[in-house]
N, C-alpha and C positions, 0 to 999 in steps of 0.2 A: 658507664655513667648513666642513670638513670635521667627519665624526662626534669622532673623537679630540683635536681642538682644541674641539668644543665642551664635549667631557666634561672635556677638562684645564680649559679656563676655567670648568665647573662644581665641578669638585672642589678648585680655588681659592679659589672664593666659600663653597663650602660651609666650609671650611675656616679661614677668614677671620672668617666666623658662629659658629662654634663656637666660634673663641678669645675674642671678644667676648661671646659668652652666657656663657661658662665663669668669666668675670670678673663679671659685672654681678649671676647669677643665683645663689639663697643656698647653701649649703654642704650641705645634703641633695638639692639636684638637678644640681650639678655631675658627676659622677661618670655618671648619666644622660647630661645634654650631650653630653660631653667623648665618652663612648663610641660613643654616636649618630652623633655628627659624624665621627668617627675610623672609624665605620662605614660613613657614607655618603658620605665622602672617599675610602676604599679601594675601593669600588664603581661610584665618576665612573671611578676609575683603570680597576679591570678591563675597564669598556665603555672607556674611550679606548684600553686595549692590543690590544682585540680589534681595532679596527676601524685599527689602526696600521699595517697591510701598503701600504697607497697611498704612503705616504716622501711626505707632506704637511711644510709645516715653512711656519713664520710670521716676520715679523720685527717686535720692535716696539723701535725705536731712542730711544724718549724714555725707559725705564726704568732703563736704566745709562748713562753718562761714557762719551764714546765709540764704544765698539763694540755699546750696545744690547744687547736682550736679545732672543737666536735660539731658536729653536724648531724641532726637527726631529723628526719621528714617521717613525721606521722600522718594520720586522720585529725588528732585535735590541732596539730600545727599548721596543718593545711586548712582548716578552715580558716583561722585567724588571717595565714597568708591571704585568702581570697579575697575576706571581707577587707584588708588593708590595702591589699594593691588595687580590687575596684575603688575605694577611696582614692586614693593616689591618682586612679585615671582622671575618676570628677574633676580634683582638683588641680590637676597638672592643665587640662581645657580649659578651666575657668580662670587659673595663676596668668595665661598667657596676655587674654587681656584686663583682667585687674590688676595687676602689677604694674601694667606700663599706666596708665591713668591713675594709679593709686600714691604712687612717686614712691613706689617697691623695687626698682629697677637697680639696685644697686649692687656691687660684687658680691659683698657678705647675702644679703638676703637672699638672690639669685643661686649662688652654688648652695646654700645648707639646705634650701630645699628638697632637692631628690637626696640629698646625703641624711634627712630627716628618715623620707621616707621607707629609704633604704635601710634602718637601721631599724625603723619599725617590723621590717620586712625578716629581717635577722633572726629579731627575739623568738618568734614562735619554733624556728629552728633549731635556737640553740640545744645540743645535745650532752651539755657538759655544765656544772655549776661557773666555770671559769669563762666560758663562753658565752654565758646567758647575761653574767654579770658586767661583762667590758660589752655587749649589746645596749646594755640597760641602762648602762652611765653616759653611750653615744646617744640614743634616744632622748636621755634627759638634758644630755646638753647641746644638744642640734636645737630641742626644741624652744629652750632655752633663748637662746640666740635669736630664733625669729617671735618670741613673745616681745620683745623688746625691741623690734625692728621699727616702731615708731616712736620709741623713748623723746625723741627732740620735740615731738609736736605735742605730746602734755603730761605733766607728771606723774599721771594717775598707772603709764606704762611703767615707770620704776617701782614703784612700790609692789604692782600686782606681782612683777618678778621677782623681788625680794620673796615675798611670800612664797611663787612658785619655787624657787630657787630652795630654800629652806624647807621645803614643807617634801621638795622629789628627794631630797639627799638624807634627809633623816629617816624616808620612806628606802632609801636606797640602802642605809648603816642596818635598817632592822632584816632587811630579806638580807642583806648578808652575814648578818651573826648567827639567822635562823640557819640559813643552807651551809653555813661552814659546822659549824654543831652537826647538822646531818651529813657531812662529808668526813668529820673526825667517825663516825659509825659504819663507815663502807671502805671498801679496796682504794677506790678512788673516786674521782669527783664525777664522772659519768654519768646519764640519767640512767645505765644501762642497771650502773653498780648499786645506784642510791635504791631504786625497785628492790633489790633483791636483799638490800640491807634493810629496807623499810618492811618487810615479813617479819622480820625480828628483832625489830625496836622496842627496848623498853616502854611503857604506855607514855612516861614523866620525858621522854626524850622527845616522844613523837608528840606530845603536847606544847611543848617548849618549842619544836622546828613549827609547827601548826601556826602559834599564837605570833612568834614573831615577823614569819612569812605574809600571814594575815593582815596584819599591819603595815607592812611593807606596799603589799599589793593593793588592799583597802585603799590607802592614800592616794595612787595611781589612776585608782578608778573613781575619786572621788565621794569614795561615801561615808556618810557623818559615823563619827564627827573630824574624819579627816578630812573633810571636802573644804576646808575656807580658802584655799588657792583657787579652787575652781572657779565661782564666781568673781571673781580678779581676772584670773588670766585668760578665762574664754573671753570676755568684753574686749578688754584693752590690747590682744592680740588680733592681728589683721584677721580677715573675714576665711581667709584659704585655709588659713594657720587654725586658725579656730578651729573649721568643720575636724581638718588633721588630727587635733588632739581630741575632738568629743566624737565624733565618728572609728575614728580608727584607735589614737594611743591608750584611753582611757578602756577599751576592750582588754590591753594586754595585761591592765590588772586581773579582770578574770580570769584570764587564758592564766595568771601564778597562781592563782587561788585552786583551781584546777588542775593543774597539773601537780603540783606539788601535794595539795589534799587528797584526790581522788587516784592520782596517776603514781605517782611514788612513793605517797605513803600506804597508798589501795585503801583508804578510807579511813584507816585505824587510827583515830590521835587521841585516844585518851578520853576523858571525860566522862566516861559511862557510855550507854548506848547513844550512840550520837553526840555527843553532849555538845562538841565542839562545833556540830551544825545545827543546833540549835544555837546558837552564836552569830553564824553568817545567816541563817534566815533571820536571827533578831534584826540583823543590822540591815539586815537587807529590807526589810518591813519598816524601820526606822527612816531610812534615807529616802525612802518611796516616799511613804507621808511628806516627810517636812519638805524634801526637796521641789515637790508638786505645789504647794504650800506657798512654800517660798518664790515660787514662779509665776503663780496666781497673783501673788502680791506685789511684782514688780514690774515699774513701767520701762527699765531699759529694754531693749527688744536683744539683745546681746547676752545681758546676762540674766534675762529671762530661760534661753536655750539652753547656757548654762545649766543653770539648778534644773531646768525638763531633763539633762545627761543624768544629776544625780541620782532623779527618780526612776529613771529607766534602768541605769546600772542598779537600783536598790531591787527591782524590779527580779532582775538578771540573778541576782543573789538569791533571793528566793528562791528561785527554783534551783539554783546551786547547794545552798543548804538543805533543800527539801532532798535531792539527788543520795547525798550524801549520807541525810536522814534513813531514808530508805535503802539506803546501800547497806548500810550498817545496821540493820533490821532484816534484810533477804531480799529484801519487796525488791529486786532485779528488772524485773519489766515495769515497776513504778520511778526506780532510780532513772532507767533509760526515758522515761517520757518525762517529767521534770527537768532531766539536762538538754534532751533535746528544745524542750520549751526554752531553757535559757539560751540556750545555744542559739535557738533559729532566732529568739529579739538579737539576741547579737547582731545579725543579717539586718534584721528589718531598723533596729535604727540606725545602724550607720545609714542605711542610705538617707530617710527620710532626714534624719540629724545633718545630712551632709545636704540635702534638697535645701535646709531650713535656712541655716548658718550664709549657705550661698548666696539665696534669697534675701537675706538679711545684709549682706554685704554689696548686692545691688542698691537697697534702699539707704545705705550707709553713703555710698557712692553717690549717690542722684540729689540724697538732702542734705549732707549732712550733720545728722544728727540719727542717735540710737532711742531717740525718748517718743513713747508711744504718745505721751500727750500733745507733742510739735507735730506728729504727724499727720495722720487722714487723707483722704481725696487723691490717696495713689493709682485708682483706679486708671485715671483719666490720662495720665501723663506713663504710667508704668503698666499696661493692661497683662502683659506676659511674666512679669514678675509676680504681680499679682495674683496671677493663676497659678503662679507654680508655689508660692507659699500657703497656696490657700490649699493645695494639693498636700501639700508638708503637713499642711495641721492637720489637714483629714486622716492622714497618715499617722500623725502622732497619735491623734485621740482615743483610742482601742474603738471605733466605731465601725461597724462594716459599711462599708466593704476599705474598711481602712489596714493601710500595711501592720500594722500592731496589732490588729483586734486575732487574727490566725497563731500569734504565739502567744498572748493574754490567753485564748480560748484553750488553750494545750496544757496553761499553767494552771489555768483553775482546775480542768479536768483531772491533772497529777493531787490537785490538791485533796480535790472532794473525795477519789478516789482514793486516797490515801489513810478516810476517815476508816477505822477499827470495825466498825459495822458494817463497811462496805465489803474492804478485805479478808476480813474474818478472823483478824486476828485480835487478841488482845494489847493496848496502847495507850496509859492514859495520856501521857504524851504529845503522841500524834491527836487523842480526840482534842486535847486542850490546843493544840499550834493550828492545824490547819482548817479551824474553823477561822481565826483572827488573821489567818495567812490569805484565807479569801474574802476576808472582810477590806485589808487592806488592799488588794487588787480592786476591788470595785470600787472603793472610795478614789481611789488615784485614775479612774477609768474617769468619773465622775469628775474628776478636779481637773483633770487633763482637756478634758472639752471645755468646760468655762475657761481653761486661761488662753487653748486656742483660737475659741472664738473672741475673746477680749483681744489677743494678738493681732487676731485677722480683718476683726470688726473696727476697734479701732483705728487701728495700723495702717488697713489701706481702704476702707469705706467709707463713705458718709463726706464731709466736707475738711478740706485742709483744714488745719491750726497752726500751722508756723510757712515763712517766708520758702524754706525749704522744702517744704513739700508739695508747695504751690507751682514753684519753680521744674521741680521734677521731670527728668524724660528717661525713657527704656535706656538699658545697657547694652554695652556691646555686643555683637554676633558671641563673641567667643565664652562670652561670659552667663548668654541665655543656651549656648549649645551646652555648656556643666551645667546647669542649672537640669536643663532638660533630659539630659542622659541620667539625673538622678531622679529626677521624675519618672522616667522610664522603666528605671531600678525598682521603685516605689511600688507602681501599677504592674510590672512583674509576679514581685512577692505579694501583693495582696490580691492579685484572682489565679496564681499559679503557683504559691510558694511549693509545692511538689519538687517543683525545678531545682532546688537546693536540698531536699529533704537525703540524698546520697552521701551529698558532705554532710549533711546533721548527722547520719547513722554513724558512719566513720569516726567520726570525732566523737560521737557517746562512744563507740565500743571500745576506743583506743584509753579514754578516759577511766573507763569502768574496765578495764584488762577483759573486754569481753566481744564479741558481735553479736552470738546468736541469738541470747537474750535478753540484749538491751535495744534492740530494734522495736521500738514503740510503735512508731507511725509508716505505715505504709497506705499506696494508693496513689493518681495522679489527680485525676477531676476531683475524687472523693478521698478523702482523707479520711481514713480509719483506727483505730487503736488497736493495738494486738494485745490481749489478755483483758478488757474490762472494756466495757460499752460505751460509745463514743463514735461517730463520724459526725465528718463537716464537710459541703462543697465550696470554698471561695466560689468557686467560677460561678457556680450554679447561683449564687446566693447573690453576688454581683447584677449577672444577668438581670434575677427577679427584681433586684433595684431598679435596673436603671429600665426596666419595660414598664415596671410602677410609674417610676417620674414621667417617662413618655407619657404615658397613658392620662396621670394628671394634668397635665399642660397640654397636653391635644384637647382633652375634653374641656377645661376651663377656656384654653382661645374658642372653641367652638362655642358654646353657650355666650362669652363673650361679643362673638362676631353675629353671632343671631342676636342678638337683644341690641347692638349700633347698629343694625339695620332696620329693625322695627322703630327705637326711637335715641336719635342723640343730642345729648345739647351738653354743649361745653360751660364748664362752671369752675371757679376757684374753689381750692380745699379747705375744709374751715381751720380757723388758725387761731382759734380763740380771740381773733381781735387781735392779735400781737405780730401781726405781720408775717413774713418769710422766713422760715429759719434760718439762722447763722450757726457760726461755729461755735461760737460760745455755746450754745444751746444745746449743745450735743453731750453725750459722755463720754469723761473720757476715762486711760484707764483706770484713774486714782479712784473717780467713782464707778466704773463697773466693778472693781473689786472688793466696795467698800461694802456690801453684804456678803462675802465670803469673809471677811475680817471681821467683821462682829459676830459670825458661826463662830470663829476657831480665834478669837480675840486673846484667849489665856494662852493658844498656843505661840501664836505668832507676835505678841506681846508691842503690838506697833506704838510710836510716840507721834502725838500728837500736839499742833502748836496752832492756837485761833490769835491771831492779832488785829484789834481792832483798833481805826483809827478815827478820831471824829476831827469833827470841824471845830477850831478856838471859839468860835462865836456862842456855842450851845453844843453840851457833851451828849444833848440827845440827836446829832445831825451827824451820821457816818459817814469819814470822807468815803473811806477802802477798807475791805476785809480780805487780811492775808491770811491763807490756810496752810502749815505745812504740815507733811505725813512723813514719817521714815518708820520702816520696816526693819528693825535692827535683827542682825541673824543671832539670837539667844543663845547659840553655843558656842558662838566664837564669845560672845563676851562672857557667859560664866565659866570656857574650859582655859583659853589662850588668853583672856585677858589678865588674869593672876600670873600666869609663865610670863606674858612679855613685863608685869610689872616687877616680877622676881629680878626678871635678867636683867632692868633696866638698874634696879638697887645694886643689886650686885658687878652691873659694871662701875657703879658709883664709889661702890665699897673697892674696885679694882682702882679708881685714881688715888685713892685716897695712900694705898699701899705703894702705888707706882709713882713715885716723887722723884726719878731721875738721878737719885745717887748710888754712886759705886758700889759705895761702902754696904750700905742697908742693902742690897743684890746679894752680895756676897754673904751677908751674916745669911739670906733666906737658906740661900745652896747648903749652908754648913748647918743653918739648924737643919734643913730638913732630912740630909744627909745622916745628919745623930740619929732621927727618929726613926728612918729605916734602918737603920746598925742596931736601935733598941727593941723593935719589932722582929726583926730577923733571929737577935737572940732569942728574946723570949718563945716564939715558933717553935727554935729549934731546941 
């Protein structure tokens, strides 16, 4: 038994124990357990991903009907494992004490936790369509379970699961019609068999598994126009649960998109040259925009994080399409530096996603309330929370020396290089896609720091605005240690991401059926490109920051402290006359946003509502002016609002038929019964 099969069969067992303690053991040490286990569950994971480069795989055929239950440890599986089980650890430290203050502490929540995690920890393993898929359906319903672990305390948890609910299972019906259709075309259902069937797929078969797979996965990961679950159920599910799904499970959409597109069907699905990734970079370029967009423009801080998941997985597509683009072009050392780009943002947001989400769930804790406009003046009462989301943003914004800006930089370099005139080859193609492909990475680079700084500025700077944020004090020990260990994660990958770049190769070469030449990026301090011109130092590039800042702040105090010595005299700041500022005075986020919503005003299509109220005596005397804004997301309402109006008629048109009598039942069966006996004949 290899290292990664023995860690998988320990982070089973452990996992297993934990749901059984989480049950038996009393209501004040649950929450302990549950985190623990959830910790040392995430941690079997990270050693079974480490040691996953050998493509070990087990079979044990008495567990499922059938086709048994496979087991295969790659490079691309093992990455996923690692990035999910360090998720897992974050969150399993931090579960321990927000669970018990949070009134999380219950049997159900308590044990689905590591059985969550555990399940997440499955998927990248599975070696078999029938194993990936009974992975896939525990995943969706673990999770399930804990979106709704605070249903009693306000309505807004039911409906978000309805939506999830409906939105994983229909995502769940299409990746299984796609993979059974590629499984009627091979020996059996095996990743081993489906590869070597996927050489000799018809073009129309291997478009058909592609498109529906796509779909499947798409929805998973959240991006448009499958994403309207997302912004539902990252809010209204507790803060642990959150980072879970937008850090960790929302990855495993990719890791199907990948596997199945690159890995088992080796790139070929029809459509012309590429065609079909030109698809996933459309959508991927699509969900980036709006999703940043739609982040900019919202003051919950919840599901703000949210829609930042859709744009980073839109992100992540990108270069998964570009990958594939180039796969099915030759370009081999441009496919391998485009997936490794996607592949390393995989790394770099779960963690900061999982720093954010944390962060946020301190502040949820301490005021509660998720609305950046109640907020402000967390400083003072929250100073280490503070710090560490202020790290998160830094981290999101593709800024150096920020966690994100080292795989944004890999991505544009796949892109530029990828132009026709670079490569040498002829593409109208590529010259038409990867110019708008590096258009929309900079655009989202750019919209990503307005909405963190709107996040961060308003959120915890400047002066409270609501009862709860006044009231405010720090979090528990256990709950700044996850905070902090994903900080650490953060500042890691962004002056060393080297440190991962092994598992990045691994998991391109595994993807791309190759090593030698899809090894892109080598280097430890200095990051280099192999085959096209490109290095970068994080570290170096770091350093030069932060000996800048020193250098400006020594020399400003010094000039400073020279001129209070020469002459000082204390004076009030002018104030125009109007006194000390207050809170009202500030902005907040409805109007920090409100000039990015008159840029993209047609996109984001907001409603507006001015009410004015005067005084009876004279309608030129205003008592109060009420202002409201909403942000409505324009593709739920012109793609799912016609579907939920259909189904809503048509179940209408269902009572009307369903009147409760025998008799009329009876004739439906006999008619309908005639009309397959009429059809049949006529057929035959």
């Amino acid at each position: 038994m290899s290292l990664a099969q023995a860690c998988l069969a320990v982070a089973v067992a452990l996992a297993l124990v934990s749901v059984v303690a989480a049950v038996l053991v009393p209501r004040g040490a649950r929450p302990l357990v549950a985190g623990a286990g959830t910790a040392l569950t995430g941690a079997s994971g990270v050693v079974a991903g480490a040691g996953a480069v050998a493509g070990h795989s087990v079979v044990l055929p008495a567990l499922l009907p059938l086709a048994g239950v496979v087991i295969a440890v790659d490079g691309l599986g093992g990455l996923f494992l690692v990035v999910t089980g360090v998720v897992g650890v974050l969150v399993g430290v931090y579960a321990t004490a927000y669970c018990r203050g949070h009134g999380l502490d219950g049997r159900g929540v308590s044990a689905v936790l590591p059985l969550f995690v555990l399940a997440m920890l499955l998927v990248p393993v599975a070696g078999s369509v029938s194993t990936l898929l009974v992975c896939w359906e525990l995943m969706a319903l673990t999770s399930l379970l804990l979106v709704v672990a605070e249903h009693r305390r306000r309505a807004a948890v039911a409906r978000a699961a309805v939506w999830y609910a409906v939105m994983t299972h229909l995502g769940f019906v299409a990746v299984l019609g796609g993979l059974l259709v590629f499984t009627a075309h091979a020996t059996d259902d095996s990743f081993a068999a489906l590869r070597d069937a996927g050489e000799r797929l018809p073009a129309g078969v291997g478009a058909v598994v592609f498109a529906a797979t796509l779909v499947g996965f798409a929805s998973k990961a959240g991006i448009v126009p499958l994403h309207a679950w997302l912004p539902r159920a990252h809010p209204e599910a507790p803060s642990h649960v959150s980072a879970l799904m937008s850090a960790a499970m929302v990855n495993l959409g990719v890791y199907g998109i990948v596997r199945v597109g690159l890995d088992l069907l080796g790139g070929a699905v029809g459509g012309g040259v590429g065609g079909w990734w030109l698809l996933v970079l459309g959508l991927g370029a699509v969900s980036a925009v709006y999703g940043i967009l739609q982040a900019a423009m919202s003051t919950d801080l919840k599901r703000l994080l949210g829609q930042s998941t859709t744009e980073n997985m839109g992100l992540v597509l990108i270069g998964v399409g570009a990958a594939g683009l180039f796969d099915s072009s030759g370009l081999r050392l441009l496919a391998g530096l485009a997936l490794a780009a996607a592949l390393l943002h995989v790394i770099n947001h779960a963690a900061f996603k999982s720093l954010l989400f944390l962060a946020a769930g301190s502040v949820l804790r301490a005021t509660g309330t998720r609305d950046l406009d109640l907020l402000g003046g967390l400083r003072a009462g929250m100073p280490v929370t503070t710090a560490l989301f202020g790290l998160g943003g830094l981290a999101a914004s593709a800024l150096p020396p920020g966690t994100a800006f080292v795989s944004e930089w890999l991505l544009l370099q796949a892109l530029i290089h990828g132009l026709p005139e670079v490569d040498g080859s002829a593409s109208t193609v590529r010259a038409v896609v990867m110019p708008v492909g590096v258009a929309v990475i900079a655009l989202t680079a750019g919209l990503s720091v307005a909405t963190f700084v709107k996040a961060f500025g308003v959120g915890f700077l400047a002066k409270p605005r609501g009862g709860g944020a006044e009231r405010a004090r720090e979090s528990p020990r256990g709950m700044l240690a996850g905070m902090g260990l994903a900080a650490l994660a953060c500042i890691g990958l962004a002056v060393l991401p080297a440190g991962v770049l092994p598992l990045v190769t691994a998991a391109t070469g595994a993807a791309l059926r190759g090593q030698g030449d899809t090894a892109a990026v080598s280097g430890f301090v200095m990051l280099e490109l192999a085959g096209v011109t490109g290095a970068l130092s994080p570290l170096l590039l770091a350093a030069a920051l932060l000996v800048a800042g020193v250098a400006v702040v020594a020399a400003t105090r010094v000039v400073v402290t020279a001129r209070r010595a020469a002459h000082r005299r204390t004076a009030r700041l002018w104030d125009c006359g109007g006194g000390p500022l207050s809170a009202r005075m500030e902005y907040t986020a409805t109007s920090f946003a409100e000039p990015l919503q008159r840029v993209f005003d047609n996109v984001v299509a907001p409603e507006t509502d001015v009410n004015v109220d005067h005084h009876q005596e004279s309608r030129y005397l205003v008592r109060a002016v009420e202002y409201r804004r909403r942000v409505p997301d324009r593709i739920e309402r012109r793609l799912y609002g016609p579907v939920l109006g259909a189904v809503v008629r048509w179940g209408a048109a269902g009572r009307v038929l369903a009147t409760g009598s025998v008799h009329r039942y009876l004739g439906y069966g006999f008619y309908s019964l005639c009309a397959v006996l009429l059809v049949l004949a006529v057929l035959r």
